[in-house]
N, C-alpha and C positions, 0 to 999 in steps of 0.2 A: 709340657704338652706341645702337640704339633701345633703351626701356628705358620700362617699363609695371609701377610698382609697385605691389601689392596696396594695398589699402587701408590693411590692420594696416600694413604699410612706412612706409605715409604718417605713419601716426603716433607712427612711433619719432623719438625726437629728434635723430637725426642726419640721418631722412630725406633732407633735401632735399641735402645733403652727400652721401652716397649715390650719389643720383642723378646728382649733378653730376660727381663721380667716372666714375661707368659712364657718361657721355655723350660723355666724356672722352678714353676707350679706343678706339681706331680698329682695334682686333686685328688689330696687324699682326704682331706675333708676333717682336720685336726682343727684348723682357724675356728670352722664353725661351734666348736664345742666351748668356745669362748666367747664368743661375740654377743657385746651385748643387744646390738637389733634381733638377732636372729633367735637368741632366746625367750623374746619377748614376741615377733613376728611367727616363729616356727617354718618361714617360707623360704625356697633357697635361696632366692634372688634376693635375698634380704640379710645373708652373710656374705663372708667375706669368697667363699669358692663360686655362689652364683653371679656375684660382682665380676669377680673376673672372667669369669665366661661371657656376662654380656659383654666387656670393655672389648672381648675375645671378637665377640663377634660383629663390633661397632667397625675397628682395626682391620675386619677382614672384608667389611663394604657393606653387610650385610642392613636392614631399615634400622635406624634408629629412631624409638619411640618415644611418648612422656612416659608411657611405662617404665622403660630405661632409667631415663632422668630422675624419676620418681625414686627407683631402686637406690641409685646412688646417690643422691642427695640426704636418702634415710641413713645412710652411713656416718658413722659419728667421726670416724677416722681417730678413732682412740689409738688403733695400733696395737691393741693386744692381739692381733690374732699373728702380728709380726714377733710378737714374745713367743705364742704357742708353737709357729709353722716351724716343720726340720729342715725346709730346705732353704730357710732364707729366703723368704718371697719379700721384695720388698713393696710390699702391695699400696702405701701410699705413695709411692710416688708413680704406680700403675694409675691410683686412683686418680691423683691429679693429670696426669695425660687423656684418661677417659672424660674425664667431665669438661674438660676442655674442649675436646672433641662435639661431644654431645651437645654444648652451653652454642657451641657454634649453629648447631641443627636444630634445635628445637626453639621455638618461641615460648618465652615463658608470657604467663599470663599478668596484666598490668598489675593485680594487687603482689604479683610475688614482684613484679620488677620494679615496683613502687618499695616493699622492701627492702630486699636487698641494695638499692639504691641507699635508702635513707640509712641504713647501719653506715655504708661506705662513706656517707657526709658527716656522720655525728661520731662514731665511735673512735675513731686514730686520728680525734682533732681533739684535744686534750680541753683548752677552751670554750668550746661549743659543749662538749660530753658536763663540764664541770654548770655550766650555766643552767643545763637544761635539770642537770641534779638538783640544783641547789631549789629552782624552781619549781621541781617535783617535791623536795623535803616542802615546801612554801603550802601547796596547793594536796598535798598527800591524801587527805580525806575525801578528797572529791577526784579520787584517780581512780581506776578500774582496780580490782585485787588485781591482777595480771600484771598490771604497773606497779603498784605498790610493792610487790614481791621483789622488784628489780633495785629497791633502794635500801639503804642500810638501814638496819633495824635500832643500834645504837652507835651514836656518832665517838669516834677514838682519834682526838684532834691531834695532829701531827704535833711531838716534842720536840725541844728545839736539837738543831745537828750539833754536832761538836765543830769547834771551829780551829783547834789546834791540827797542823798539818805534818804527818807523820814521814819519812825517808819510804816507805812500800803506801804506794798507789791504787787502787781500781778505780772502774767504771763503774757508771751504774748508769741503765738505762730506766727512766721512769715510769714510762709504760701510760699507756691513753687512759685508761678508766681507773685505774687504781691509786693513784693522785686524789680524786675525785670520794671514791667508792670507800677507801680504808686509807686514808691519808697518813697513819701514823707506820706502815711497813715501814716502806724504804726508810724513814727515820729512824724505828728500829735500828733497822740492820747496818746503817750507819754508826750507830750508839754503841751497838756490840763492837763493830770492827775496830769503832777504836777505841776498845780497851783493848785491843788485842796490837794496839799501833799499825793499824791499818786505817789511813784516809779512803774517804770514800768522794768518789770527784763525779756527782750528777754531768750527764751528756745532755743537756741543755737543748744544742743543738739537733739532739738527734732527735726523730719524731716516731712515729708508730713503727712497728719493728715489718709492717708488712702483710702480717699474720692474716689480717680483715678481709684486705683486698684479694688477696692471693685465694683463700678458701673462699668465696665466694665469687671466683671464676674472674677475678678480673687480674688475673697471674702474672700481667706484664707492669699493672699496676703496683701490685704488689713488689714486685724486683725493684720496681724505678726508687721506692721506699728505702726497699735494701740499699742500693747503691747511693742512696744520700746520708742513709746513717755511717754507712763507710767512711764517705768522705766526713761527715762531722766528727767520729770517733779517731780516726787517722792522726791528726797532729798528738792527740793522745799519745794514743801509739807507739808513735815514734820517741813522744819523749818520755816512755819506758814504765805506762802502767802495766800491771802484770798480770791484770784479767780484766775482763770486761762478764760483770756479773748481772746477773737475774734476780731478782726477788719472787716475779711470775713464772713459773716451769712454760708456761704456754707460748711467750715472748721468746721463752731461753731455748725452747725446743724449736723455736725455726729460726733463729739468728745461729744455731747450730749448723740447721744448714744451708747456709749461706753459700758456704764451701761448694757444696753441691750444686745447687739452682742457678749460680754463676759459673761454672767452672768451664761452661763455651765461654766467658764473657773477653776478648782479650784485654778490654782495659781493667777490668775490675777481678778476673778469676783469680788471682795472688793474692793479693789483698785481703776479696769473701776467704780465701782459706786460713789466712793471718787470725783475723778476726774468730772465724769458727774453731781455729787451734786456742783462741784466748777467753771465748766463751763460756760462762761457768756459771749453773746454778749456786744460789749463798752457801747452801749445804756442802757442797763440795768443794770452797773456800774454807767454811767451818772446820769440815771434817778432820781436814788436814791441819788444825792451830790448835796449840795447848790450851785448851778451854777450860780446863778443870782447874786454869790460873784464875778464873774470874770468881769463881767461889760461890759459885752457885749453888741450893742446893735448896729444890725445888718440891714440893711435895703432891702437888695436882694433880688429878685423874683425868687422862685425857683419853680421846681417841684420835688417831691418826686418820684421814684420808689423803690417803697419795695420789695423786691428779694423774690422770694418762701421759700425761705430757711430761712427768719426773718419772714413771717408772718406766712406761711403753716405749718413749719416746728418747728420753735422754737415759735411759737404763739406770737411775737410779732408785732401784727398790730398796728401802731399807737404811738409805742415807739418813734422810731426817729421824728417822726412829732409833738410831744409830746414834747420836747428838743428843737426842731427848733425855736420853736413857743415859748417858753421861751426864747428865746437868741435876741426874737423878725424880724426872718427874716419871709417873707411874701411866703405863700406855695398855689400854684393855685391847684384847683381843677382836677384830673384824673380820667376821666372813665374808670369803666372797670379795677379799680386797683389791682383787685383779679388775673388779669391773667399773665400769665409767658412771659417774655419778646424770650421765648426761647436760653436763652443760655446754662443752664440745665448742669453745669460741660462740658464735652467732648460733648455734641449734636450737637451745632453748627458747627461742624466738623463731627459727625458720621452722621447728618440728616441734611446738609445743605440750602435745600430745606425748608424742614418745616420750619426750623428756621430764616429763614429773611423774610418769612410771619410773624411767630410773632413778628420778633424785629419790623417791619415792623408797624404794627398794633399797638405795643405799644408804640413805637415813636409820632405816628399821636396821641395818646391818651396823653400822658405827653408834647407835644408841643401844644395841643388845650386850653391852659390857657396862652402862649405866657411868658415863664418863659425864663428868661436869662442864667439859666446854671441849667442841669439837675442832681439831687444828688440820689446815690444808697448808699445800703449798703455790696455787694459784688460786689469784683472783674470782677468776671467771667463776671457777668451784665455788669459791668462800661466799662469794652473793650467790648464786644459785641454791643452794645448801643452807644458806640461811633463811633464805628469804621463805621458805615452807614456815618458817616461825616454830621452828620446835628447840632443839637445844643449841647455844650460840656457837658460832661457828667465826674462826679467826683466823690469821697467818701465825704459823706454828712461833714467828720470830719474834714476834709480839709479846708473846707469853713467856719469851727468855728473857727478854728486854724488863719488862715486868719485874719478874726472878731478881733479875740483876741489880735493879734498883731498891 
C-alpha cells in the first residue's frame, strides 16, 4: 500500500522496516479470515488488515488514541495471519514498531500500569515467580477462582537428570515460570536425550529470554535480557554445543529472533545470529534422532495443541505430532487447530475477557475427539488450558518420558 511517513517516523530506528512492511500489505483481507480476535470481535480494527492501517496511520502523524492502543493491545500476536497472508507481511514485527510508538503517546491508566509493571517484577525472576507459587499452592482456597486457575492442578515433581555426560552437548534454557509451574519438563527432556547420548547442560546463567519485557512495551528491556543471555550462553558455544534448545515454543520463538531484533547491534549482531542459527525447539532435536531406538511403544489417546509460537511462529506444524505418532501413541483429530488458545504470554491477564473465550473454544475443539490427556508444547498454553479444570493438560514430553520408563 502507499505509505507517506511523517517525518518523526523517519527517524524512529526501525523506520525504514516500517515502511517496507506497510508497502508490503496489498489489503487483501486473507489475515482476517484467520484471526482469532477478529472472529470473536467482528470489527476491523480488531484484525490483523485494520491493525495495520491504524499503525498506517500512527507512522503517517495522524492523532493517535486509546482507541488505537486498545486496538492493539487486543491483539494476541499469534501470528497466524502471517501463515495465511501471500505476500509476506511481516506483521509482528509492524506490530511491535506500532505499539511502541503509541506506548510513547498515550498514558496508560495506573491500574493497567500497576499491571503491567508487576508481571515485569515477578514473571522473568524465576525466584520470586517460584515463592509466590508455592505460597499460592499454601493459601489456594482462600485465592479468587481467577487466581487459582493460574496454578497447577496436579503437582509432577521433577525426576532426577541423568548425570552421565555424553561427547554431543546442548543447552537448554530453563525458562521463568516453568521451573516453577511443571517442574518435571525440562527433566523430561533431559531424560530422553540421554538415552539418545545427548547431554543436556542447563544455562544457569542465563535468565528470562526477554519475551515479558519486550511484549509489553518495555522492548529495550527486553533486548538488554537478550544480550546477557548471549553473553552467559557464549563460553558454551564456543566450546562446541550444538544447539541451544527449547522445551517452551514461546521462549524458543523469540531467542529465534534474536538474529533479527539485534542485527543494528554492532557488538552483539554476530553472535544474536550464532545463537538464532543454533536455536531449536526439542521437537526438532527429536525429529531428527533414531527414536524408535528407545522402544517405545505407547498406547494413549491424546490430543494435540500446538501453541502459535511452534506452528505460527517457528513454522513447526506437525513436528510434535510427527514424534508422537512414531512413539506410536494414538492423536484424535482437532478443529480449528490453527487458532490461538488465547494465553498469548501475559494476555490472559491483560485481556481476560477475550481470553477464556478462546481457551474456551479451544477446549471444546481438542476435547471433541474425547482424548485422555491433552499435550502442548508451551508452558503458557499448558496452564492456561488447564487451569479451566476440564481434561489435564501436559507437555507432550512428559508423556514420552512416562512411555519410556
Amino acid at each position: 500500500m502507499q505509505t507517506n511517513l511523517s517525518e518523526q517516523a523517519k527517524r524512529l530506528p526501525r523506520a525504514e522496516e516500517a515502511e517496507r512492511i506497510l508497502r508490503s500489505c496489498v489489503h487483501c483481507g486473507f489475515c482476517n479470515a484467520t484471526c482469532p480476535t477478529y472472529q470473536i470481535m467482528g470489527d476491523e480494527l480488531d484484525g490483523p488488515r485494520g491493525r495495520i492501517y491504524l499503525i498506517k496511520q500512527v507512522l503517517e502523524g495522524q492523532e493517535v488514541t486509546a482507541k488505537t492502543q486498545l486496538h492493539l493491545d487486543r491483539c494476541l500476536t499469534c501470528r497466524n495471519c502471517e501463515t495465511t497472508c501471500p505476500s509476506g507481511v511481516q506483521y509482528h514485527n509492524l506490530l511491535d514498531i506500532g505499539r511502541a510508538v503509541v506506548e510513547e503517546q498515550i498514558p496508560r491508566g495506573f491500574g493497567e500500569r500497576l499491571l503491567r509493571e508487576s508481571l515485569r517484577a515477578v514473571v522473568p525472576r524465576p525466584a520470586v515467580f517460584k515463592a509466590l507459587t508455592m505460597a499460592g499452592q499454601l493459601f489456594r482456597p482462600l485465592l479468587p477462582g481467577a487466581l487459582q486457575a493460574k496454578l497447577p492442578r496436579q503437582a509432577h515433581p521433577a525426576k532426577a537428570r541423568p548425570s552421565v555426560r555424553h561427547g554431543r552437548k546442548v543447552l537448554t534454557l530453563e525458562g521463568c515460570v516453568q521451573p516453577s509451574l511443571s517442574p518435571n519438563t525440562n527433566a523430561a527432556a533431559a531424560r530422553v536425550l540421554d538415552r539418545l547420548g545427548i547431554s543436556v547442560v542447563p544455562a544457569r546463567e542465563a535468565g528470562c529470554c526477554g519475551a515479558v519485557d519486550y511484549h509489553l512495551n518495555a522492548q529495550d528491556k527486553g533486548l538488554d535480557r537478550a544480550r546477557r543471555n548471549i553473553d552467559a550462553w557464549w563460553p558454551a558455544i564456543e566450546q562446541g554445543a550444538e544447539a541451544l534448545i527449547q522445551t517452551a515454543s514461546g521462549c524458543g520463538a523469540f531467542v529465534k529472533d534474536y538474529g533479527h531484533l539485534l542485527k543494528d547491534d554492532p557488538a552483539y549482531a554476530e553472535k544474536a545470529q550464532r545463537v538464532t542459527s543454533l536455536s531449536k525447539d526439542l521437537a526438532e532435536v527429536l525429529s531428527a534422532e533414531p527414536i524408535e531406538q528407545l522402544g517405545i511403544e505407547a498406547d494413549r489417546r491424546l490430543a494435540f495443541h500446538c501453541p502459535c509460537t511452534l506452528q505460527h511462529a517457528q513454522k513447526l506444524s506437525g513436528a510434535v505430532e510427527g514424534i508422537l505418532g512414531r512413539f506410536g501413541f494414538s492423536l484424535t483429530a482437532v478443529p480449528d487447530s490453527h487458532l490461538c488458545c488465547g494465553s498469548a504470554g501475559t494476555y490472559s491477564l491483560t485481556q481476560p475477557e477475550l481470553s477464556r473465550q478462546l481457551r474456551d473454544n479451544k477446549l471444546n475443539a481438542l476435547e471433541s475427539g474425547n482424548p485422555e490427556v491433552i499435550v502442548t508444547a508451551n508452558i503458557g498454553c499448558q496452564t492456561h488450558l488447564d487451569g479451566a479444570g476440564r481434561t489435564p493438560v501436559r507437555h507432550w514430553i512428559e508423556l514420552v518420558e512416562e512411555a519410556l520408563a
